[in-house]
CHARMM internal coordinates of N, CA and C (Angstrom, degrees):
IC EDIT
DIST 1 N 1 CA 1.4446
DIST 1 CA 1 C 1.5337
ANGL 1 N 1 CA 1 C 109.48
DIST 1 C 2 N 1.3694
ANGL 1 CA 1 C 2 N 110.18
DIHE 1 N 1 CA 1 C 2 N -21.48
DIST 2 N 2 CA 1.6127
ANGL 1 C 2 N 2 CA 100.34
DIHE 1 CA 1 C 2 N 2 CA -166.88
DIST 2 CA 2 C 1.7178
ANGL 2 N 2 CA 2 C 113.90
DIHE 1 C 2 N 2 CA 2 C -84.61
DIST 2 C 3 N 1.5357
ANGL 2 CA 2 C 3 N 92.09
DIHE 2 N 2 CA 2 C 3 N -23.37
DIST 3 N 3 CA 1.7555
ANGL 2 C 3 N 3 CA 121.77
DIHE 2 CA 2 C 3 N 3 CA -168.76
DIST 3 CA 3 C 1.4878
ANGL 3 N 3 CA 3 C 87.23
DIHE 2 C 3 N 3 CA 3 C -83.69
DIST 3 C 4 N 1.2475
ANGL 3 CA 3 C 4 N 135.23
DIHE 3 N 3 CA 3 C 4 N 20.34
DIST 4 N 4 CA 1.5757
ANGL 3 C 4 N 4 CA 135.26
DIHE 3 CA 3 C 4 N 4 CA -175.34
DIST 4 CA 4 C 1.8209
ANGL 4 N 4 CA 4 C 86.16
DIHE 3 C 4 N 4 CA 4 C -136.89
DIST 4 C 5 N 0.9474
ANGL 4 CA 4 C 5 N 136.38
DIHE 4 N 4 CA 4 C 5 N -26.26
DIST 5 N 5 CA 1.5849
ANGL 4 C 5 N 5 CA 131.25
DIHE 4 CA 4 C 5 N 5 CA -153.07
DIST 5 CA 5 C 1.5347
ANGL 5 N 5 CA 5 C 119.79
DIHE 4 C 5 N 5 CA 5 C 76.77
DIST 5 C 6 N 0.6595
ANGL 5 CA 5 C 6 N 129.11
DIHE 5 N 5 CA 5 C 6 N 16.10
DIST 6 N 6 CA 1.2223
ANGL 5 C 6 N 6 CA 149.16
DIHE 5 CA 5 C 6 N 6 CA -160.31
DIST 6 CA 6 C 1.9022
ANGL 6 N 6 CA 6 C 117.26
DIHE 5 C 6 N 6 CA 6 C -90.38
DIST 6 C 7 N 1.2267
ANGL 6 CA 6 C 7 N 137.42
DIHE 6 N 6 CA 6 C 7 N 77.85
DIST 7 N 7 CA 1.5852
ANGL 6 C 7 N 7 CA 118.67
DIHE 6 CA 6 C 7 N 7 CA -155.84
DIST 7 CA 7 C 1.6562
ANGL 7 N 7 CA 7 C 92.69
DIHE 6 C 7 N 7 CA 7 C -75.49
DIST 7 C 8 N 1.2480
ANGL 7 CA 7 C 8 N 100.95
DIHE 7 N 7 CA 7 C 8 N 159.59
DIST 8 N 8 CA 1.8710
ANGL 7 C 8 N 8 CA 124.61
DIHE 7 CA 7 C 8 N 8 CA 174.66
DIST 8 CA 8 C 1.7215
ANGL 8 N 8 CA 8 C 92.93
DIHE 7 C 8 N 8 CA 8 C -152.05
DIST 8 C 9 N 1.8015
ANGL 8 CA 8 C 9 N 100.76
DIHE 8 N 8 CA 8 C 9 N 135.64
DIST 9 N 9 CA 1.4077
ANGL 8 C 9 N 9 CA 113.16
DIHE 8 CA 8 C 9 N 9 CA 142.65
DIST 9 CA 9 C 1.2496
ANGL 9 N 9 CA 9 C 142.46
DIHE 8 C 9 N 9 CA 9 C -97.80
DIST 9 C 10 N 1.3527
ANGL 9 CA 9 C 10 N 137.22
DIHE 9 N 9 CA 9 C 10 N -163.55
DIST 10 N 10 CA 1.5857
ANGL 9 C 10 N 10 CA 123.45
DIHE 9 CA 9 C 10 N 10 CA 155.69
DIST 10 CA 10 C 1.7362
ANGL 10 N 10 CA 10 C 88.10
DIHE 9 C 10 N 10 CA 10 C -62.00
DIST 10 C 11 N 1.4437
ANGL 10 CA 10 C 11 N 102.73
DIHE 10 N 10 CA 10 C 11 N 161.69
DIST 11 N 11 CA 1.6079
ANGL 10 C 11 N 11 CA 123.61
DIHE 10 CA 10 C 11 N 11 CA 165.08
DIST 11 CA 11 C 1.0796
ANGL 11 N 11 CA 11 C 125.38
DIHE 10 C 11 N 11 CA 11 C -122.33
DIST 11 C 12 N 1.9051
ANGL 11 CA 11 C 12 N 113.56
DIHE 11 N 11 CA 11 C 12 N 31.18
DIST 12 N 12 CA 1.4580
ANGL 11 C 12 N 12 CA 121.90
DIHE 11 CA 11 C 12 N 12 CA 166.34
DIST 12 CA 12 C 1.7137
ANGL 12 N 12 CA 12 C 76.37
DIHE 11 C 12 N 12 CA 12 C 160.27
DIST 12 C 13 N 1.5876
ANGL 12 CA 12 C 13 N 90.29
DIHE 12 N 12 CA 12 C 13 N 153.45
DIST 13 N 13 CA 1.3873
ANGL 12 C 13 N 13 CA 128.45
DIHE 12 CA 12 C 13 N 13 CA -171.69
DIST 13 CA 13 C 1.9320
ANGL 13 N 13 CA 13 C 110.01
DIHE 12 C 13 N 13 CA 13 C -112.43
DIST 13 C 14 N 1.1894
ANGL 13 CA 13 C 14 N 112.85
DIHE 13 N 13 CA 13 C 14 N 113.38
DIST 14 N 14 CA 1.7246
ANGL 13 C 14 N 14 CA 96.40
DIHE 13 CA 13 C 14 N 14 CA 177.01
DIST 14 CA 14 C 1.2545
ANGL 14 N 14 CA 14 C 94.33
DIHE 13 C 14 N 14 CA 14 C -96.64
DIST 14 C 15 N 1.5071
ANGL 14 CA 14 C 15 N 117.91
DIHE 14 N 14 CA 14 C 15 N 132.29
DIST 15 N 15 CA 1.3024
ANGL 14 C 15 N 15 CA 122.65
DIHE 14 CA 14 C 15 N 15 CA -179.37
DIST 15 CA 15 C 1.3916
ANGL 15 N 15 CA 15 C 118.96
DIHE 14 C 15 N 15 CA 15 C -67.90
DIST 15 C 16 N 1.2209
ANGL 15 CA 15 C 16 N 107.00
DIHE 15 N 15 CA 15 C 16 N -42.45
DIST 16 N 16 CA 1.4161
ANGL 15 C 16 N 16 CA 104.18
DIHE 15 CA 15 C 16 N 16 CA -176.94
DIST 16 CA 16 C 1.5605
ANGL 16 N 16 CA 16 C 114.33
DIHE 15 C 16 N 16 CA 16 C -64.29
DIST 16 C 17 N 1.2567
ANGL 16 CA 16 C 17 N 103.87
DIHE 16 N 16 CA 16 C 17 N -15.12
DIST 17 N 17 CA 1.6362
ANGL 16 C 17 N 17 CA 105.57
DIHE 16 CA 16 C 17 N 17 CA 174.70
DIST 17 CA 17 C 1.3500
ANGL 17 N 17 CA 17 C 120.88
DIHE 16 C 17 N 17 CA 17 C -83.81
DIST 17 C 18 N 1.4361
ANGL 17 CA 17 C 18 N 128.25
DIHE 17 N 17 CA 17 C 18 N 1.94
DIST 18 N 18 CA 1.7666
ANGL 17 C 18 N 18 CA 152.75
DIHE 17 CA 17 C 18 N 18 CA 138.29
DIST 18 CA 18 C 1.4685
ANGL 18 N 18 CA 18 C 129.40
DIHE 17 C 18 N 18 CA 18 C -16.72
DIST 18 C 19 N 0.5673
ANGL 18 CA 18 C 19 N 149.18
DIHE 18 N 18 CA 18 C 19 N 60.76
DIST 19 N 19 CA 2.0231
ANGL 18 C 19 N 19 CA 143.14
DIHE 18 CA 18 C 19 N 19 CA -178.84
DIST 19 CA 19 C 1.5563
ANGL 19 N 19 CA 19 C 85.95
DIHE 18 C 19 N 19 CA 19 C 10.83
DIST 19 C 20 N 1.2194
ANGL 19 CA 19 C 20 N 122.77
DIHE 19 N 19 CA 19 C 20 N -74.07
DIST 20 N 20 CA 1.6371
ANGL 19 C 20 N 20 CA 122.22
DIHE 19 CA 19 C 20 N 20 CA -144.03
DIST 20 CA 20 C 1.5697
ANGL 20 N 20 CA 20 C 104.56
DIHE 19 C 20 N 20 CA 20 C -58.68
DIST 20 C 21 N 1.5136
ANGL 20 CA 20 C 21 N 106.48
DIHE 20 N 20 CA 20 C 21 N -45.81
DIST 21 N 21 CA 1.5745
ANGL 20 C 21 N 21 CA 91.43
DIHE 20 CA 20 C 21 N 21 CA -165.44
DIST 21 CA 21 C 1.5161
ANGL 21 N 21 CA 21 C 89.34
DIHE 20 C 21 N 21 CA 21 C -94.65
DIST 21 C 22 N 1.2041
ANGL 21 CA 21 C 22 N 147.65
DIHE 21 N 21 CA 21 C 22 N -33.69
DIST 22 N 22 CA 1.2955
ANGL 21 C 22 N 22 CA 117.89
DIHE 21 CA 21 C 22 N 22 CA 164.14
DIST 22 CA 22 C 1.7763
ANGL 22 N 22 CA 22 C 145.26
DIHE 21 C 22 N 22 CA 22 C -34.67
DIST 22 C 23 N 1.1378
ANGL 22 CA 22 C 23 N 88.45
DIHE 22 N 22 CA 22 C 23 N -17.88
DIST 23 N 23 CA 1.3824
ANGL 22 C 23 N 23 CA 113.35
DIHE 22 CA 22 C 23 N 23 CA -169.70
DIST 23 CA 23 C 1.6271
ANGL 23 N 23 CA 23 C 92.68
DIHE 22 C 23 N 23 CA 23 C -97.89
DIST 23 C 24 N 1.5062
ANGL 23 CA 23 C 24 N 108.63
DIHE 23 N 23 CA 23 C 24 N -59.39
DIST 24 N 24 CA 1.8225
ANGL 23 C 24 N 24 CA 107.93
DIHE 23 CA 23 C 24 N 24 CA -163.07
DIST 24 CA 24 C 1.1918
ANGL 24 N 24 CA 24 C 117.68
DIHE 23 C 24 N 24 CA 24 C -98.26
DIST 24 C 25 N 1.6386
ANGL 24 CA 24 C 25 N 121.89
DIHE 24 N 24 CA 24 C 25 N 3.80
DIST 25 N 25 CA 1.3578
ANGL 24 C 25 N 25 CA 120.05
DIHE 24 CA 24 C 25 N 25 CA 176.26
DIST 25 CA 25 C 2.3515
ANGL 25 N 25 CA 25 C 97.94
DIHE 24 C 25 N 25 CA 25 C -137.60
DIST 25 C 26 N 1.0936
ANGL 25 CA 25 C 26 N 107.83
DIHE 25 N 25 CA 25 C 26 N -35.03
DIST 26 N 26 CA 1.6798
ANGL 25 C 26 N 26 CA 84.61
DIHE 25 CA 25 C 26 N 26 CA 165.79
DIST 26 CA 26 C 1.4083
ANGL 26 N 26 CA 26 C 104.76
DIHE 25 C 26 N 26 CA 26 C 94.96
DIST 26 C 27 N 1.0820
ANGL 26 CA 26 C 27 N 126.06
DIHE 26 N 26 CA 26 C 27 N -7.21
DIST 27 N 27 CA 1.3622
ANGL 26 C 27 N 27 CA 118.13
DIHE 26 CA 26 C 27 N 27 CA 158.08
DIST 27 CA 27 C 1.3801
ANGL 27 N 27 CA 27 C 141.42
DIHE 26 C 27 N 27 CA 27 C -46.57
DIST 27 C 28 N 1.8843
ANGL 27 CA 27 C 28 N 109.12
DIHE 27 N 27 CA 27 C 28 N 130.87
DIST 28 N 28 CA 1.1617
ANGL 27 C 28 N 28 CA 79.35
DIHE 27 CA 27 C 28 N 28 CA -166.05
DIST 28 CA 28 C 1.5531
ANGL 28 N 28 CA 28 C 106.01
DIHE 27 C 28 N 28 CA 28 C -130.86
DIST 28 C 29 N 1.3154
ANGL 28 CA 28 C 29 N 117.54
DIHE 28 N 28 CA 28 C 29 N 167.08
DIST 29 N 29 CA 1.3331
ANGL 28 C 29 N 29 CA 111.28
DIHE 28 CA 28 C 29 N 29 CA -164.29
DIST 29 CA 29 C 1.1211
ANGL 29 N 29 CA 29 C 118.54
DIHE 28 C 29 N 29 CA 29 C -36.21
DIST 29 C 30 N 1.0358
ANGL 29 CA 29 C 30 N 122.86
DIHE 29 N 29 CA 29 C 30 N -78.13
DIST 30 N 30 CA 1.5793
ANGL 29 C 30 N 30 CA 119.16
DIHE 29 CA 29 C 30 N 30 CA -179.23
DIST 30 CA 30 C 1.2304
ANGL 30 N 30 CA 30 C 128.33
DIHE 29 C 30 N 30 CA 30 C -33.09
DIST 30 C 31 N 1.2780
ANGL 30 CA 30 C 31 N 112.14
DIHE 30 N 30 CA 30 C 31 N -29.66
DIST 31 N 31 CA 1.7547
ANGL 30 C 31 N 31 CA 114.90
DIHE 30 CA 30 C 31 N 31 CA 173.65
DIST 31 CA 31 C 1.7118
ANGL 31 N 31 CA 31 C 103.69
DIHE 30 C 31 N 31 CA 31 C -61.88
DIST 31 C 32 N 1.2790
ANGL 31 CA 31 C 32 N 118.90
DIHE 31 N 31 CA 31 C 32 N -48.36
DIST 32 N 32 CA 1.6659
ANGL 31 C 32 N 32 CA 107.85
DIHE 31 CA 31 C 32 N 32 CA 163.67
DIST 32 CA 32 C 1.1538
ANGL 32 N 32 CA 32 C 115.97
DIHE 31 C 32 N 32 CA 32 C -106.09
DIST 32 C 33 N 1.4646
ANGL 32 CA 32 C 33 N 130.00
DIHE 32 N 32 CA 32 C 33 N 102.05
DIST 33 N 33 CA 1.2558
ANGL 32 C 33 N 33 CA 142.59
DIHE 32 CA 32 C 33 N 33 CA 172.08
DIST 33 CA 33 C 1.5599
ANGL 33 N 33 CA 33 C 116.84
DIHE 32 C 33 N 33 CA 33 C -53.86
DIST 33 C 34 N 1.2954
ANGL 33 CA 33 C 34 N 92.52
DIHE 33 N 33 CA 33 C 34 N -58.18
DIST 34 N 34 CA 1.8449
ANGL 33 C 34 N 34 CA 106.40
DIHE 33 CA 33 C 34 N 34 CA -174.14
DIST 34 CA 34 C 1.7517
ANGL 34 N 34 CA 34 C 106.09
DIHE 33 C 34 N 34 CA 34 C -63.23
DIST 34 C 35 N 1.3793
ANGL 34 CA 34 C 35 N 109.54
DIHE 34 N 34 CA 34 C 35 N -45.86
DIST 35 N 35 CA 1.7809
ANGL 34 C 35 N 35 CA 106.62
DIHE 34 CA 34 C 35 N 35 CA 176.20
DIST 35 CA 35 C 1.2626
ANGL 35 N 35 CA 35 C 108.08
DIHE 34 C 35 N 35 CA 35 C -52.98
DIST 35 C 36 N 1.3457
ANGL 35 CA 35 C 36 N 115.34
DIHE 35 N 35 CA 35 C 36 N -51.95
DIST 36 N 36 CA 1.5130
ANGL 35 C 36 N 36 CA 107.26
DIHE 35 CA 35 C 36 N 36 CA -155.33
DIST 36 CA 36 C 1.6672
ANGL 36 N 36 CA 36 C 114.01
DIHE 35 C 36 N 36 CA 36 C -88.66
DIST 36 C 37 N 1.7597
ANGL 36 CA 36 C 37 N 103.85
DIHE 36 N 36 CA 36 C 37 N -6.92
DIST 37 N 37 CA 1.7115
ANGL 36 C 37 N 37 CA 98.88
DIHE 36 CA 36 C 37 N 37 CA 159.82
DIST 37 CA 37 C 1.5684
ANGL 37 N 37 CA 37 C 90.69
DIHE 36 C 37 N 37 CA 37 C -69.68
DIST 37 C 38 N 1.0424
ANGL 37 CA 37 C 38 N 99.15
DIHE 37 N 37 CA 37 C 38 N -88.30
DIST 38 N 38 CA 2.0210
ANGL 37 C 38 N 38 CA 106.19
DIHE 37 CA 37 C 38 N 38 CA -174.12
DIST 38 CA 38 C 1.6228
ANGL 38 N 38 CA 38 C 94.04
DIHE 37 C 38 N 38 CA 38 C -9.39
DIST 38 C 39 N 0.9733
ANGL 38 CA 38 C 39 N 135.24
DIHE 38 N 38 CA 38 C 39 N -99.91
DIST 39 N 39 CA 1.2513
ANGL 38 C 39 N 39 CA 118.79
DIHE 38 CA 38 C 39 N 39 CA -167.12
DIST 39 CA 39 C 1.3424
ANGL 39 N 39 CA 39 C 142.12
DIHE 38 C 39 N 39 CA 39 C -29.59
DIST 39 C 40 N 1.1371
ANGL 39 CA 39 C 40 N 110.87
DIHE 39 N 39 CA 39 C 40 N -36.41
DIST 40 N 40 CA 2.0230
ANGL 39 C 40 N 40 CA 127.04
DIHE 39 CA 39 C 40 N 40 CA 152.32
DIST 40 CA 40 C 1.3344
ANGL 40 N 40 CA 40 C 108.59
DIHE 39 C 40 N 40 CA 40 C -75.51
DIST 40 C 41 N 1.2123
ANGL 40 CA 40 C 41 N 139.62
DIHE 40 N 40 CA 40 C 41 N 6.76
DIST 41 N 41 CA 1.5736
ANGL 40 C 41 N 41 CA 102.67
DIHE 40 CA 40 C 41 N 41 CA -169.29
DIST 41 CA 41 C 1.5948
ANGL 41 N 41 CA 41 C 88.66
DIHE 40 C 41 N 41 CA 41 C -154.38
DIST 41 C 42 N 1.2652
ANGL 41 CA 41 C 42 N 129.06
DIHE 41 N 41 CA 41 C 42 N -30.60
DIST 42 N 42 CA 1.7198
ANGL 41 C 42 N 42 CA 118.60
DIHE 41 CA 41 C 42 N 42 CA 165.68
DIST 42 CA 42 C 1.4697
ANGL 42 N 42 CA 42 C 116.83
DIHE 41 C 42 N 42 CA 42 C -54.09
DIST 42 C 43 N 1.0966
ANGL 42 CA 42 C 43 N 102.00
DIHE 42 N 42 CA 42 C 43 N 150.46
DIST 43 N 43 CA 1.8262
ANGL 42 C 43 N 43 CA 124.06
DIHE 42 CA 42 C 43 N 43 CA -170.79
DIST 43 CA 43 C 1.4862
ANGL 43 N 43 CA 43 C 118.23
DIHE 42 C 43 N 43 CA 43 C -148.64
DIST 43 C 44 N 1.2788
ANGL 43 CA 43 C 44 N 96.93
DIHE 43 N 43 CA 43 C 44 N 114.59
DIST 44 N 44 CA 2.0591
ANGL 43 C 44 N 44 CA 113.20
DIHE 43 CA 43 C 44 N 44 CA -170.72
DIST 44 CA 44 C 1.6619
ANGL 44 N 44 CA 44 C 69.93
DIHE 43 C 44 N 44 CA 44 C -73.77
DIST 44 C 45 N 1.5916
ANGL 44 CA 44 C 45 N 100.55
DIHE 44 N 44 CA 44 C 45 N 156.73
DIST 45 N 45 CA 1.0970
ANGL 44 C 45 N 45 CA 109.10
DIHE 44 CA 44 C 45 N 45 CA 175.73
DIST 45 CA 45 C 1.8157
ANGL 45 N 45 CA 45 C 85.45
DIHE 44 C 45 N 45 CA 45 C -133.35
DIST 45 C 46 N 1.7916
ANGL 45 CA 45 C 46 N 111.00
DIHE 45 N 45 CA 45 C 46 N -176.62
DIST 46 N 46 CA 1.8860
ANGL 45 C 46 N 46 CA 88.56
DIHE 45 CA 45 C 46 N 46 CA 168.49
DIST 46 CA 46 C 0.7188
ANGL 46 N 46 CA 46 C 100.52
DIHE 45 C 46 N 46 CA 46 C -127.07
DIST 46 C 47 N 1.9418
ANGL 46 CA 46 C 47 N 96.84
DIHE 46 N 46 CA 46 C 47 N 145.05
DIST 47 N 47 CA 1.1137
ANGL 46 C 47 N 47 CA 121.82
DIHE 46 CA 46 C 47 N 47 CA -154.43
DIST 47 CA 47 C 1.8979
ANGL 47 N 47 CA 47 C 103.08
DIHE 46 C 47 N 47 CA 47 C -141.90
DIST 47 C 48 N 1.1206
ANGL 47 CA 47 C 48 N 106.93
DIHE 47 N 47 CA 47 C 48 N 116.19
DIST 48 N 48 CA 1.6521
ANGL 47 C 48 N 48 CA 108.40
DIHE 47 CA 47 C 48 N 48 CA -166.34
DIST 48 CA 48 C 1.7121
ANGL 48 N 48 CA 48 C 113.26
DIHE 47 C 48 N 48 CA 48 C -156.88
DIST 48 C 49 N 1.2448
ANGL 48 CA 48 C 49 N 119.77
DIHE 48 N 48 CA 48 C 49 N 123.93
DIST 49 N 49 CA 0.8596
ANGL 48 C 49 N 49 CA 123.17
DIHE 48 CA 48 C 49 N 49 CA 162.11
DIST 49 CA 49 C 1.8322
ANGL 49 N 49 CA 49 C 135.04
DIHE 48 C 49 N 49 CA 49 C 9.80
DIST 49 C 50 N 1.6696
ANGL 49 CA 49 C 50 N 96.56
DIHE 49 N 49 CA 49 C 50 N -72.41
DIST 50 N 50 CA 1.3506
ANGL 49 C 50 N 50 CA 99.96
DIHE 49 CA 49 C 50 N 50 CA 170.27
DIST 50 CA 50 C 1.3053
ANGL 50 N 50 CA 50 C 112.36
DIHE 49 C 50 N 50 CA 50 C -99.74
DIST 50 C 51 N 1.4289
ANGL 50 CA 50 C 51 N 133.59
DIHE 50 N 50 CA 50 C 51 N 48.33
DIST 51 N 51 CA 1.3472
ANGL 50 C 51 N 51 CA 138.96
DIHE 50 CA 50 C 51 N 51 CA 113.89
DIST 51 CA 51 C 0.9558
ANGL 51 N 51 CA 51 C 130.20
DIHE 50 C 51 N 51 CA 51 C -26.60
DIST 51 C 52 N 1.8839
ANGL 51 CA 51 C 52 N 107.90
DIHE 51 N 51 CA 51 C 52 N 99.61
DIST 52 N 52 CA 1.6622
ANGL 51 C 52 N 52 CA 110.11
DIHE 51 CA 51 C 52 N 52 CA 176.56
DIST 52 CA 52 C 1.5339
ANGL 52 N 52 CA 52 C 110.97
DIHE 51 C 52 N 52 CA 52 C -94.38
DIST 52 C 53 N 1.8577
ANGL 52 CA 52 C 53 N 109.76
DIHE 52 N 52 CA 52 C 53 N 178.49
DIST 53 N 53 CA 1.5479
ANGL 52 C 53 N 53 CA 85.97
DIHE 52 CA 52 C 53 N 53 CA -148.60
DIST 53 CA 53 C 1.7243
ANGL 53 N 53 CA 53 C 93.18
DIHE 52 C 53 N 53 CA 53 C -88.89
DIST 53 C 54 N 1.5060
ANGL 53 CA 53 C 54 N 109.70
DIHE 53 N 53 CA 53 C 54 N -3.56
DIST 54 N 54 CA 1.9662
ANGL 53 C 54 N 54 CA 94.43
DIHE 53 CA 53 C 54 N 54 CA 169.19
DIST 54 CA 54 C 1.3329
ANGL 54 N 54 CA 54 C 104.40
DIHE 53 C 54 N 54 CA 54 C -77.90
DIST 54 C 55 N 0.9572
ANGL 54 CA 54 C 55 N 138.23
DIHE 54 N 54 CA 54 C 55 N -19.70
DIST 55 N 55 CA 1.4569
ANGL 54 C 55 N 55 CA 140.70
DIHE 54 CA 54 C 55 N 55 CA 158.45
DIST 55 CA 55 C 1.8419
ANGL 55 N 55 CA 55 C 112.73
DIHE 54 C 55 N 55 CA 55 C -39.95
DIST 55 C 56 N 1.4024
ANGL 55 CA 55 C 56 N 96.03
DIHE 55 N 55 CA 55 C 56 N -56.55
DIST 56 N 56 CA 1.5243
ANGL 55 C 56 N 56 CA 95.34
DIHE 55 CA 55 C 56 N 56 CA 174.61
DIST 56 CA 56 C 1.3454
ANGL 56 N 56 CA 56 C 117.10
DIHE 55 C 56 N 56 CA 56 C -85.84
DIST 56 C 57 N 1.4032
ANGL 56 CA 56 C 57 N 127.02
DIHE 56 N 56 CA 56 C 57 N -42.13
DIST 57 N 57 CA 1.6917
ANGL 56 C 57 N 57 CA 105.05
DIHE 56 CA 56 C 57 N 57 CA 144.34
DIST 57 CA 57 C 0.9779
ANGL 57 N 57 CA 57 C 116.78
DIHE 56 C 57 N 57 CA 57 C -20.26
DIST 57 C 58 N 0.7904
ANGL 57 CA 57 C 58 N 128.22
DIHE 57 N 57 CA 57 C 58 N -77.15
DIST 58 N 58 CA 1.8437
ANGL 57 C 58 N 58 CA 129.52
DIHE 57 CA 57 C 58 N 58 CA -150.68
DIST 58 CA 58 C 1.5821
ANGL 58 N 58 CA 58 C 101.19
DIHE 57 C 58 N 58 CA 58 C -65.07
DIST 58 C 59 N 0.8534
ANGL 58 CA 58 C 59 N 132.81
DIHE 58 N 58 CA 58 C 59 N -26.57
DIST 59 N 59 CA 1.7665
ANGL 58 C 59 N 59 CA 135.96
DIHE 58 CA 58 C 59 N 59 CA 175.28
DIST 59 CA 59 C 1.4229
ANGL 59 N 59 CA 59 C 99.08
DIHE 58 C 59 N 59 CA 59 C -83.66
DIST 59 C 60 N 1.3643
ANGL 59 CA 59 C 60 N 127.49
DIHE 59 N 59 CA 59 C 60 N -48.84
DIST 60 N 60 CA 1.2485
ANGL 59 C 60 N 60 CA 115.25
DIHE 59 CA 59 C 60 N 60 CA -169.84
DIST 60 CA 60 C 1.9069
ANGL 60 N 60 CA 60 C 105.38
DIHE 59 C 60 N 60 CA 60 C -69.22
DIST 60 C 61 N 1.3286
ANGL 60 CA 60 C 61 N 127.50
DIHE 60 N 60 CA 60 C 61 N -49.87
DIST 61 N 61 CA 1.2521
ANGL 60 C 61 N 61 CA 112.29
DIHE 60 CA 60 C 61 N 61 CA -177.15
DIST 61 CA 61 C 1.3592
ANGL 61 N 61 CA 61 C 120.37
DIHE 60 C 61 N 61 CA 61 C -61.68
DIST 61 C 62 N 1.7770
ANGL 61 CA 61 C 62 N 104.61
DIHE 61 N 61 CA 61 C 62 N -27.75
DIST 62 N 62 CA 1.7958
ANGL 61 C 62 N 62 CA 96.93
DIHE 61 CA 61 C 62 N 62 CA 174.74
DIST 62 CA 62 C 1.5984
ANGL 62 N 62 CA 62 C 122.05
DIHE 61 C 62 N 62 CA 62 C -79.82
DIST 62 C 63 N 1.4068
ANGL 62 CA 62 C 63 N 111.14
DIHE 62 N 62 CA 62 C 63 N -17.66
DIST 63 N 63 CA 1.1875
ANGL 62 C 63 N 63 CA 109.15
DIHE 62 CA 62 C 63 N 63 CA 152.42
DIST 63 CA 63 C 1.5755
ANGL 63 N 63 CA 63 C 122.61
DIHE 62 C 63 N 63 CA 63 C -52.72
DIST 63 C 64 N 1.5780
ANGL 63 CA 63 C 64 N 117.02
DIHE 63 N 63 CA 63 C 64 N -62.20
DIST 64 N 64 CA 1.5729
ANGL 63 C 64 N 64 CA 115.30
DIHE 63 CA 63 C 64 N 64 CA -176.72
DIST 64 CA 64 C 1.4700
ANGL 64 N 64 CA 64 C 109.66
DIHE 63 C 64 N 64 CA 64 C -55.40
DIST 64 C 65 N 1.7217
ANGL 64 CA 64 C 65 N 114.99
DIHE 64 N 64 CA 64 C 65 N -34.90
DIST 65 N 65 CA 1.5444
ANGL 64 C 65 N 65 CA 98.29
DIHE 64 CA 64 C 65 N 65 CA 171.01
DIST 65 CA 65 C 1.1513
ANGL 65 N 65 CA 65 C 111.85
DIHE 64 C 65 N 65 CA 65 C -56.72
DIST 65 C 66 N 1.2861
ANGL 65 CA 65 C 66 N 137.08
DIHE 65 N 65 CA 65 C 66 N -31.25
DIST 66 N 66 CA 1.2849
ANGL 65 C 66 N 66 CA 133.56
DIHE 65 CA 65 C 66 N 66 CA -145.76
DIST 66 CA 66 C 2.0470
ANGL 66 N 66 CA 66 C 110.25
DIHE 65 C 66 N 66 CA 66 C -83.55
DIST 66 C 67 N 1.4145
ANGL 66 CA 66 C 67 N 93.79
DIHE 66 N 66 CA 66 C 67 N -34.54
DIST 67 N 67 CA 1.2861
ANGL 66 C 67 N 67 CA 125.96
DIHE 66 CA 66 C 67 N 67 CA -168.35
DIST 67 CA 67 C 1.6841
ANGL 67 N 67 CA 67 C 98.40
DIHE 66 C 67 N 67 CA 67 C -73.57
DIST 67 C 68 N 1.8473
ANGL 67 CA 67 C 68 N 117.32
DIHE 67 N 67 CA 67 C 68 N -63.28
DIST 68 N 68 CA 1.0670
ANGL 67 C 68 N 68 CA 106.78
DIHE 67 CA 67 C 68 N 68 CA 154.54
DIST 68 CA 68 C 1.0486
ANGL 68 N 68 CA 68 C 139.02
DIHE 67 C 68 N 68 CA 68 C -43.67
DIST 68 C 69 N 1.6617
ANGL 68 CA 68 C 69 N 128.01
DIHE 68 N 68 CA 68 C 69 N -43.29
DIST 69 N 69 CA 1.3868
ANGL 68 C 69 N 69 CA 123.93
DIHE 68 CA 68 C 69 N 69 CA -171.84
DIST 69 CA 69 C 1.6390
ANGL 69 N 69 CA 69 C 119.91
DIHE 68 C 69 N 69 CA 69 C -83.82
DIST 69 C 70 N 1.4241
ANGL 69 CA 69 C 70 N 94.37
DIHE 69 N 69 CA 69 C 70 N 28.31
DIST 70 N 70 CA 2.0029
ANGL 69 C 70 N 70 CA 116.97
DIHE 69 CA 69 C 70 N 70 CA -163.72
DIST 70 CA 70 C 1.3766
ANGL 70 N 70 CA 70 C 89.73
DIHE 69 C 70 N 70 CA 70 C -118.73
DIST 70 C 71 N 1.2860
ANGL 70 CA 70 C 71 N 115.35
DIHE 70 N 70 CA 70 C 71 N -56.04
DIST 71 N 71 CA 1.5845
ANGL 70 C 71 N 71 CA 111.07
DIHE 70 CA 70 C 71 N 71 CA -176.26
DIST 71 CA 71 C 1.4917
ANGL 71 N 71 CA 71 C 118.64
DIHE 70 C 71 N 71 CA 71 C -83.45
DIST 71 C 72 N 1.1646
ANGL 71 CA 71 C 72 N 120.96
DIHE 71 N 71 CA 71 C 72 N 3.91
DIST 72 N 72 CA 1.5685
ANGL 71 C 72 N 72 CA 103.63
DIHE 71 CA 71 C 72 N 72 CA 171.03
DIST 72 CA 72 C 2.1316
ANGL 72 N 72 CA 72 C 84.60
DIHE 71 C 72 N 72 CA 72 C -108.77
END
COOR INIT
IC SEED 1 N 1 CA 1 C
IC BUILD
């Protein structure tokens, strides 16, 4: 996405995967399975109001490149 211009963030945070609660509560991945995929593998994509729709073209094909160029 970036090799497109394109910005992306994480698209969810697992808390326990944090300095703070790692440190003050000890959790560990495996105890939340589902957070800590969600946390590796969600993707903010952008998403805003004055989003035109070649605007969202253009995210949607650099996404599928992106998706393709993951699976080979």
């Amino acid at each position: 996405m970036r090799a497109s211009g394109i910005e992306t963030t994480l698209g969810t945070y697992g808390m326990h995967l944090q300095p703070y609660f790692r440190e003050r509560f000890g959790i560990a991945d495996e105890a939340l399975p589902n957070a800590t995929r969600a946390h590796f593998s969600a993707l903010t994509l952008p998403l805003y109001l004055g989003l035109t729709s070649a605007e969202l073209d253009r995210v949607i094909g650099a996404l599928e490149q992106a998706i393709r160029a993951q699976r080979s």
